[in-house]
Backbone as numpy.savetxt, mean C-alpha at the origin, in Angstrom:
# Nx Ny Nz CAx CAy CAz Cx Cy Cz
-19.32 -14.22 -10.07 -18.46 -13.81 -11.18 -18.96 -12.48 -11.75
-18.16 -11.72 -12.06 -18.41 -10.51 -13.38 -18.91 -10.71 -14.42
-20.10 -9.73 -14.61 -20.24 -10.04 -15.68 -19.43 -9.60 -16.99
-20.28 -10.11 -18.24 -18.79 -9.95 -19.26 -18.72 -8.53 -19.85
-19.57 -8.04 -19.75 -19.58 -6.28 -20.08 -18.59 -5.64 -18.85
-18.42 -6.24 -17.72 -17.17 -5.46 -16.31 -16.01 -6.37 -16.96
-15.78 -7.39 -17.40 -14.93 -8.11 -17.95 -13.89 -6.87 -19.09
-14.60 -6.44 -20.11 -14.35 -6.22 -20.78 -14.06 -4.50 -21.00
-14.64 -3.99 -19.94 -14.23 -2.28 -19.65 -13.35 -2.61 -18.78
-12.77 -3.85 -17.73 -11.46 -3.11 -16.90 -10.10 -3.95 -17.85
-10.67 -5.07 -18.75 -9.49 -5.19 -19.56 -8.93 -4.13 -20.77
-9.97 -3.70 -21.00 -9.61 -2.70 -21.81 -8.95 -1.33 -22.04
-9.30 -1.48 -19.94 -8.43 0.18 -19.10 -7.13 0.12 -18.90
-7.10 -1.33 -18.75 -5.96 -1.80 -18.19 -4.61 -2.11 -19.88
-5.15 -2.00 -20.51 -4.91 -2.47 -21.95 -4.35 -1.07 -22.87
-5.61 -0.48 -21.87 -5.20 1.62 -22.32 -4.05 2.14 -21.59
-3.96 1.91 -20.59 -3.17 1.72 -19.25 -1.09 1.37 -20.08
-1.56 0.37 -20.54 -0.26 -0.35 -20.67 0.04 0.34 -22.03
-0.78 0.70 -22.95 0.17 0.86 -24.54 1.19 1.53 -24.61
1.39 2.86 -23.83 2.63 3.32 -23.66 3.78 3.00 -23.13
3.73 2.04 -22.52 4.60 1.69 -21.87 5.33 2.38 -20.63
6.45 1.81 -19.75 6.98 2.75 -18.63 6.17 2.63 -17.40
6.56 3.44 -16.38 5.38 3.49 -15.18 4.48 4.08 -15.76
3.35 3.77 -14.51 2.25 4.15 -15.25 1.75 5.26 -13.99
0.71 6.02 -14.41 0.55 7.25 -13.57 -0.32 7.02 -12.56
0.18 7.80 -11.31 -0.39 7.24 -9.84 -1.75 8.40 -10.16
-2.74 7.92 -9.49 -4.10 8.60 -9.35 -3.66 9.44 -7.88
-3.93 10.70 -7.97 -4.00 11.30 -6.81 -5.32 11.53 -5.68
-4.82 11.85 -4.45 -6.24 11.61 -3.63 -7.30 12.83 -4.38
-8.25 12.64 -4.19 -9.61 13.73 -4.48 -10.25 12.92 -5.84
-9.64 11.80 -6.46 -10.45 10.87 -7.30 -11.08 9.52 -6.76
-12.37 9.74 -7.36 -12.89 8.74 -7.01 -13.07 6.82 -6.88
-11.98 6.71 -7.80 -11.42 5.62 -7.77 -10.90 5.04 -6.59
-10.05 6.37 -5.30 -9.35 6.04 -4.13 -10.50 5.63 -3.30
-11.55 5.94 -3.52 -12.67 5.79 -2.43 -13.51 5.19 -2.82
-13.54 3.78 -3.50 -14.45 3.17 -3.75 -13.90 1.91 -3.46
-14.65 1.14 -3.00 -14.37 -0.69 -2.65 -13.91 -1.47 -3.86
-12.52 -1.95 -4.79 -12.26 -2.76 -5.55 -13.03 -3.84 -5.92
-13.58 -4.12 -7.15 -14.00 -4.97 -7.44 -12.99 -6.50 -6.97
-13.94 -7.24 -6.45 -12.75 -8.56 -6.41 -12.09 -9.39 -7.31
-11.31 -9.37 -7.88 -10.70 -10.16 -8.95 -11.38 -11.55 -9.02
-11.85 -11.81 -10.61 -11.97 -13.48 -10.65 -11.99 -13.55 -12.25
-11.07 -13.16 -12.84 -10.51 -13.22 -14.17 -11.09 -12.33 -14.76
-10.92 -11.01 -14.07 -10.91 -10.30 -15.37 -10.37 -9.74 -16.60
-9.26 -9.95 -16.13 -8.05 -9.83 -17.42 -7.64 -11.36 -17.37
-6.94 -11.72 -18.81 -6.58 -13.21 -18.95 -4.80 -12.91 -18.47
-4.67 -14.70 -18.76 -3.20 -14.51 -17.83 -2.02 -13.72 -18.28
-2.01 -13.62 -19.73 -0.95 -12.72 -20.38 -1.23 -10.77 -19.79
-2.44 -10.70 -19.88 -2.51 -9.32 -19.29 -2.36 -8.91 -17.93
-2.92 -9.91 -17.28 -2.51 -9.73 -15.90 -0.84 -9.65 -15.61
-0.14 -10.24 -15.97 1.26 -10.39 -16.04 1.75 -9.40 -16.21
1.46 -8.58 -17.26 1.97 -7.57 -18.26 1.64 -6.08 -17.22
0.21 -6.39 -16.64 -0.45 -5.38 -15.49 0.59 -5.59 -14.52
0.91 -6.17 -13.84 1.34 -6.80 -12.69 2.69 -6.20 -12.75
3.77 -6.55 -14.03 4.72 -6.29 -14.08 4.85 -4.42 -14.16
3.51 -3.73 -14.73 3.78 -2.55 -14.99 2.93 -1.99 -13.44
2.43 -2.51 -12.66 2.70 -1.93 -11.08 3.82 -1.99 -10.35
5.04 -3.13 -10.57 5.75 -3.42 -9.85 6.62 -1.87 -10.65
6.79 -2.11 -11.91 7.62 -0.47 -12.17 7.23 0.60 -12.06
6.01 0.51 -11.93 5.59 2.59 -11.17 6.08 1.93 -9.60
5.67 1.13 -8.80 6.19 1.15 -7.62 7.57 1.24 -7.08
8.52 0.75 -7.87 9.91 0.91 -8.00 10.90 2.25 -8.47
9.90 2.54 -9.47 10.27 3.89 -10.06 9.95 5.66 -9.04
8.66 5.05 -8.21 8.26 6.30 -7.76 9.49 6.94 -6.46
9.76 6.40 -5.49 9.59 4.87 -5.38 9.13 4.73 -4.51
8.61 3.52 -4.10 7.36 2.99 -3.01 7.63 1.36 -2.73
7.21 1.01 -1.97 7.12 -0.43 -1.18 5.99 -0.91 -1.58
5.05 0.13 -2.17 3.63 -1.12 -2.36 2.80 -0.24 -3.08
2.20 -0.74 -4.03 1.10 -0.05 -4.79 0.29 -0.75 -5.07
-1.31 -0.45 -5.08 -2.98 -1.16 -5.21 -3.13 -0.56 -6.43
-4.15 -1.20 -7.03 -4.55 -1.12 -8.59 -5.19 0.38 -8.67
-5.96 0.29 -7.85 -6.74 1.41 -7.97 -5.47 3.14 -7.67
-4.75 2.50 -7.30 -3.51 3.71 -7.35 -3.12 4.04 -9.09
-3.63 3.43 -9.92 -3.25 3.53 -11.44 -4.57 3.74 -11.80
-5.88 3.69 -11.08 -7.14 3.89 -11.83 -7.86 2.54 -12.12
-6.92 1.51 -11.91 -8.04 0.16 -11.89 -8.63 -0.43 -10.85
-9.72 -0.30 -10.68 -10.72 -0.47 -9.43 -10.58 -2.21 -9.26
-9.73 -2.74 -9.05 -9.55 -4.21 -8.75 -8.83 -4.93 -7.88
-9.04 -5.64 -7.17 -8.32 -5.98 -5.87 -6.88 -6.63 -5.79
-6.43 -5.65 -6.52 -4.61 -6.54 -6.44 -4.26 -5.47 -6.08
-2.64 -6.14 -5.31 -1.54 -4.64 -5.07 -0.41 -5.92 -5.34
0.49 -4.82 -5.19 2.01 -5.01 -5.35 2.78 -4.56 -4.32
3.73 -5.40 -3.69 4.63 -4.80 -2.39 6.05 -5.62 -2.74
6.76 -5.20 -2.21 8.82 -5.26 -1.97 9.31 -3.81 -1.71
9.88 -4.57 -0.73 10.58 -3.47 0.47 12.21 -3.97 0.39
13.22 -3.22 0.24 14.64 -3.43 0.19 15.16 -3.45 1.14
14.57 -2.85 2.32 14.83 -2.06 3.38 16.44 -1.79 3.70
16.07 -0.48 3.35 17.39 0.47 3.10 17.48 1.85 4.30
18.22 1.72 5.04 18.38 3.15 5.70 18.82 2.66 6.81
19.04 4.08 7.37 20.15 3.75 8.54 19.60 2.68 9.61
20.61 2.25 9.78 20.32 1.11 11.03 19.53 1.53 12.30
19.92 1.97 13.01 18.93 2.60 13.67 17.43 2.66 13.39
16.93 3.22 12.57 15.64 3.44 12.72 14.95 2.19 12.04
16.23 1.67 11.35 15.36 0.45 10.69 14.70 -0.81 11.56
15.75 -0.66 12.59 16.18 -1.83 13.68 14.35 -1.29 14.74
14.04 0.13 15.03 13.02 0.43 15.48 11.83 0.05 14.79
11.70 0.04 13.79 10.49 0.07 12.93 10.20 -1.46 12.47
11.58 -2.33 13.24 11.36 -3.32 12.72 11.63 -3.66 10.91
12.07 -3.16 10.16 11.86 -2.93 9.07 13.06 -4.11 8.23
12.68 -5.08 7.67 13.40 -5.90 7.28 13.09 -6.37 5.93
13.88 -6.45 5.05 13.57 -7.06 3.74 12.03 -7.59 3.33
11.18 -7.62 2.85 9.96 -7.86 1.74 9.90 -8.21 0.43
10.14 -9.54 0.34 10.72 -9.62 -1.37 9.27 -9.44 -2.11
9.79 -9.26 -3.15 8.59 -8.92 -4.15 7.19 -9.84 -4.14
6.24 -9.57 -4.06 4.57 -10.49 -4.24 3.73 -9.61 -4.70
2.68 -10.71 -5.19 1.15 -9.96 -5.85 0.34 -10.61 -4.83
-0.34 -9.87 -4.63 -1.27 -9.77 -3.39 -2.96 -9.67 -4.47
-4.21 -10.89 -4.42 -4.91 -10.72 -5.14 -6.39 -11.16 -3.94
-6.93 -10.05 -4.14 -8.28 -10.37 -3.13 -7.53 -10.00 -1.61
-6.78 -9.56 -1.04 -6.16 -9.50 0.34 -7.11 -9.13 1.36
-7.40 -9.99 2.69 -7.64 -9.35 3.91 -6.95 -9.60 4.83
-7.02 -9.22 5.73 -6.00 -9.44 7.30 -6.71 -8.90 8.23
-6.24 -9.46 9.15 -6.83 -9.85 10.43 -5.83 -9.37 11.89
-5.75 -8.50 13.02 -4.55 -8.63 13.51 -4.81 -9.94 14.26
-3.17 -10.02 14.87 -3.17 -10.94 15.33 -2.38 -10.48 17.05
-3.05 -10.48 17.82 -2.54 -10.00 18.91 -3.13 -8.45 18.79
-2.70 -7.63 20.34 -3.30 -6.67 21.06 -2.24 -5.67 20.45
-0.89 -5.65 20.40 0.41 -5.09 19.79 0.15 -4.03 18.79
0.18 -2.60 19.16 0.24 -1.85 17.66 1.60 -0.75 18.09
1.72 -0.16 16.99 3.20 0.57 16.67 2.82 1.54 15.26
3.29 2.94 16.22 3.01 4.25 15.27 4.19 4.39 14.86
4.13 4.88 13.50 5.02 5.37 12.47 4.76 6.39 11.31
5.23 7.76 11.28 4.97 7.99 10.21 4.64 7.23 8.75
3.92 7.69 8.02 3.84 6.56 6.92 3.52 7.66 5.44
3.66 7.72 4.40 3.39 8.62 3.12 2.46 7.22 2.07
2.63 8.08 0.84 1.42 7.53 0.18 1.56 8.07 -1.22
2.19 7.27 -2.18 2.09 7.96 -3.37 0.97 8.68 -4.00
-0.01 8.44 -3.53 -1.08 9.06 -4.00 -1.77 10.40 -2.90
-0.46 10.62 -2.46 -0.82 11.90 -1.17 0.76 12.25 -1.19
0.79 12.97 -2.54 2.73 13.49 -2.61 3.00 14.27 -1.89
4.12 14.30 -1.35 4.40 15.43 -0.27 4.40 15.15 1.56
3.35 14.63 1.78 2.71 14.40 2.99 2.97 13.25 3.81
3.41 13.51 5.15 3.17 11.80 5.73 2.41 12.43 6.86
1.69 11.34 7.83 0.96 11.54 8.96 1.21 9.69 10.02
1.60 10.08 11.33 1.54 9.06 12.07 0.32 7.99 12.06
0.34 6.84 11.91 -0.52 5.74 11.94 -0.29 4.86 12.91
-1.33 4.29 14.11 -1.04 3.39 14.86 -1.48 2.49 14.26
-0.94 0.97 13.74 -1.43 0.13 13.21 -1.35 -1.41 14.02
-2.00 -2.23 13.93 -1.61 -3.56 14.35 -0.01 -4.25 14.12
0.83 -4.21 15.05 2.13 -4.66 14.60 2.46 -5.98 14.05
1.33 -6.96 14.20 1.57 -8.45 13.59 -0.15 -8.32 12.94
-0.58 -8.78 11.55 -1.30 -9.36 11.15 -1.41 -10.58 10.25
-2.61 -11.48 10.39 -2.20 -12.20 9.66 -2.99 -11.93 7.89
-2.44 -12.36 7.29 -2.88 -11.62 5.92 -3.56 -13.04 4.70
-4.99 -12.89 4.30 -4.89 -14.08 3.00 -4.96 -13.66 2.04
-4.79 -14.29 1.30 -4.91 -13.48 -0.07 -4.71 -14.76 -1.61
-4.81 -14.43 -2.61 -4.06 -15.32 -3.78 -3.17 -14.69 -4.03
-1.88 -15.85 -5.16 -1.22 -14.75 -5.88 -1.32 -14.80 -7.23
-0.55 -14.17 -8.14 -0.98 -14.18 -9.93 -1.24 -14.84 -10.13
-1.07 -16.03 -9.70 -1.36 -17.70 -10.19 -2.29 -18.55 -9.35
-3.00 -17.92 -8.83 -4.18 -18.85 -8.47 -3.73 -19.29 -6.60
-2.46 -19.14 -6.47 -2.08 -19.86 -5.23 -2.57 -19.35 -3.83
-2.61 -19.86 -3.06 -3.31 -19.06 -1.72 -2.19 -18.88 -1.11
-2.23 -17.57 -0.11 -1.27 -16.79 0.30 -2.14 -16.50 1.63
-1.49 -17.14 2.97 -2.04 -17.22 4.21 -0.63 -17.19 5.02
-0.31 -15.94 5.24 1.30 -15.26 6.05 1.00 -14.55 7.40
1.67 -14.67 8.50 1.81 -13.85 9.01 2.88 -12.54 9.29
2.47 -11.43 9.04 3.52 -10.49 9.12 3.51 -9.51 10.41
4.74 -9.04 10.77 5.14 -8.60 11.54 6.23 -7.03 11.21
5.64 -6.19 12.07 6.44 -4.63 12.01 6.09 -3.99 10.78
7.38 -4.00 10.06 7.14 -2.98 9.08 6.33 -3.45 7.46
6.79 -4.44 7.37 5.90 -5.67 6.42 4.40 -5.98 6.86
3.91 -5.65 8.28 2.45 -5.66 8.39 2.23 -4.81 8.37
2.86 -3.36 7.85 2.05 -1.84 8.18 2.24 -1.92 6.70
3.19 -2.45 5.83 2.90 -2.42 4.08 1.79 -3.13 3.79
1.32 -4.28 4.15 0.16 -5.09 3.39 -1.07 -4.35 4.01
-0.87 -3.47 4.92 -2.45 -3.45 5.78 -2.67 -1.87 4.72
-1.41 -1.18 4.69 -1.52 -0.08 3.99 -2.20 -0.66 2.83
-1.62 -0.95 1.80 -2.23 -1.23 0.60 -3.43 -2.17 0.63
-3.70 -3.04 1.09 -5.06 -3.45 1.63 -6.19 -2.55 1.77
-5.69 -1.44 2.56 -6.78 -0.49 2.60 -6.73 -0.08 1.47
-6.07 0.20 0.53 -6.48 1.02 -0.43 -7.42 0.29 -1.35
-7.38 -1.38 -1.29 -8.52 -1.47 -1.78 -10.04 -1.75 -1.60
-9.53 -1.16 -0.16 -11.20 -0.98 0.27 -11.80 0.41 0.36
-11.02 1.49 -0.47 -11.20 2.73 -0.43 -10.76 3.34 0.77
-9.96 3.29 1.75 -9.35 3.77 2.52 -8.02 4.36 2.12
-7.63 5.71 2.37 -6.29 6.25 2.85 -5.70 6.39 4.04
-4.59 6.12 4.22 -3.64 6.12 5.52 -4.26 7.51 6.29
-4.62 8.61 5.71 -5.41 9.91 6.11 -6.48 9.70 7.17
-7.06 8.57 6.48 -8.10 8.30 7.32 -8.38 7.68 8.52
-7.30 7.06 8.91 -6.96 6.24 9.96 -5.54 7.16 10.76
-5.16 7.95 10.36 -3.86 8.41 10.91 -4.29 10.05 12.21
-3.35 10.18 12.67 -3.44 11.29 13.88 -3.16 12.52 13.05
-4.36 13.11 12.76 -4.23 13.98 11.89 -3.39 15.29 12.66
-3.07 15.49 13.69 -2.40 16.26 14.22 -0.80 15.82 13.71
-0.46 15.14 13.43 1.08 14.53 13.40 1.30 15.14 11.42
0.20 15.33 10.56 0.19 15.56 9.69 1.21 16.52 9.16
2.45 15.85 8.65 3.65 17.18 8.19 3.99 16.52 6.60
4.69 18.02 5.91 5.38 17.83 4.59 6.86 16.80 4.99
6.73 16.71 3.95 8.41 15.40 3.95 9.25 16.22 4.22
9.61 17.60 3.94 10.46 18.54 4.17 10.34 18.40 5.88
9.41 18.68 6.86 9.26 18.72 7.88 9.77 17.26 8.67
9.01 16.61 8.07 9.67 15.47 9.02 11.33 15.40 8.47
11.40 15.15 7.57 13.34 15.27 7.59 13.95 16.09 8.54
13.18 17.47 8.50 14.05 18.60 9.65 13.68 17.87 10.82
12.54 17.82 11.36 11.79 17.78 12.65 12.15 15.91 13.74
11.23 15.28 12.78 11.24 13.87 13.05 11.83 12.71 12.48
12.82 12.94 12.34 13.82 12.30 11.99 14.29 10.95 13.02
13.60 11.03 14.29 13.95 9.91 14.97 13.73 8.81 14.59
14.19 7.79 15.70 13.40 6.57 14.91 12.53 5.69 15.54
11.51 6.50 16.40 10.07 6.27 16.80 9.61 8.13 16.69
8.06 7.73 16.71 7.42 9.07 16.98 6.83 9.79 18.12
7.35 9.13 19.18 7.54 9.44 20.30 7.31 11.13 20.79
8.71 11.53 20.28 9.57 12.72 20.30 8.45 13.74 19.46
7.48 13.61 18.21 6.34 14.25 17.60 5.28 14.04 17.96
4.67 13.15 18.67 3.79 13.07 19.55 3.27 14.27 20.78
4.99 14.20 21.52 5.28 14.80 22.78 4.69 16.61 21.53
5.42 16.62 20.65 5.68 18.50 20.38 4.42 18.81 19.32
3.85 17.62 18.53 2.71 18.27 18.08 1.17 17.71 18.86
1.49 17.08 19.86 -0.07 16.49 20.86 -0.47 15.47 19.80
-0.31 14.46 19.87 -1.48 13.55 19.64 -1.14 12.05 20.44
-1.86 11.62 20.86 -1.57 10.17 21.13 -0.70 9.17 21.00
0.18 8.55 21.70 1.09 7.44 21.61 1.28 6.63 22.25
0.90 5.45 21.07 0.90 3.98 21.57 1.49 3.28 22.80
């Protein structure tokens, strides 16, 4: 357990965090918060705050907008994220990427595991890296545990585009960015991939900027 002096500085960030209300502001990469291992949750905020936290990740994640946001993306070094995916866009590429509905969850303490040999590159961005996406080969099925707000255990397996959201935000709370794991050659502005790679594998950016494909 935490002790009650860590108890009481991340309820209190989190407490600073919320008085204004609205989304709350994404931490950008080059802070040190992105690169440090999350403390593991085991009550450090009580249940009304956590709620109140919880609910004000799900609206910076909705608002920015994004499929998934980790605590430490707001500055709280603690092992929760937030993910829901609508999955919206043209058929085509959705149908490639696998990309299918993600209803809303809190993800508390998360690891995963893949499951099978299977991985699948995709561009991927990062609210906390505006502007930018870079190709990631990731495990296409993992299985994921985790709790949720309420104590419950959360032992899923996911597949396609729903296992490249939990593994994404997962890493972030082990201090990892998608940067760090991604083909840094494939590295383009959002402007670029709209013109350029617009397909719906990365195949076709692979072949014209060299890097590796799955």
């Amino acid at each position: 357990m935490a002790n009650s002096t860590t108890h009481l500085s991340l309820a209190a960030r989190v407490e600073q965090l919320l008085e204004n209300g609205g989304p709350l502001p994404v931490v950008a990469a080059g802070d040190p918060v992105l690169r440090r291992a999350a403390e593991p949750y085991d009550g450090q905020l009580d249940d009304a705050l956590l709620d109140r936290f919880v609910a004000a990740l799900r609206e910076t994640m909705l608002a920015a907008p994004g499929v998934g946001l980790a605590a430490p993306q707001v500055g709280v070094a603690l092992r929760i994220a937030v993910v829901e995916d609508l999955a919206r866009g043209p058929r085509e590429a959705l149908a490639a990427k696998g990309r299918v509905p993600l209803p809303f969850r809190v993800l508390v303490n998360p690891v995963y595991e893949p499951e099978g040999d299977s991985r699948a590159a995709f561009f991927e961005g990062c609210l906390s890296v505006p502007g930018w996406q870079a190709v990631v080969a990731r495990p296409a099925r993992v299985r994921l545990r985790a709790m949720d707000q309420h104590g419950r255990a959360v032992d899923e397996v996911f597949s396609d585009w729903p296992a490249r959201i939990v593994q994404h935000e997962t890493d972030h709370l082990d201090g990892t960015l998608y940067l760090d794991v991604a083909h840094t050659r494939s590295l383009a502005t959002d402007e670029a991939v709209a013109k350029h790679w617009s397909q719906p594998t990365s195949g076709t950016a692979a072949r014209e900027l060299g890097f590796e494909f799955p």
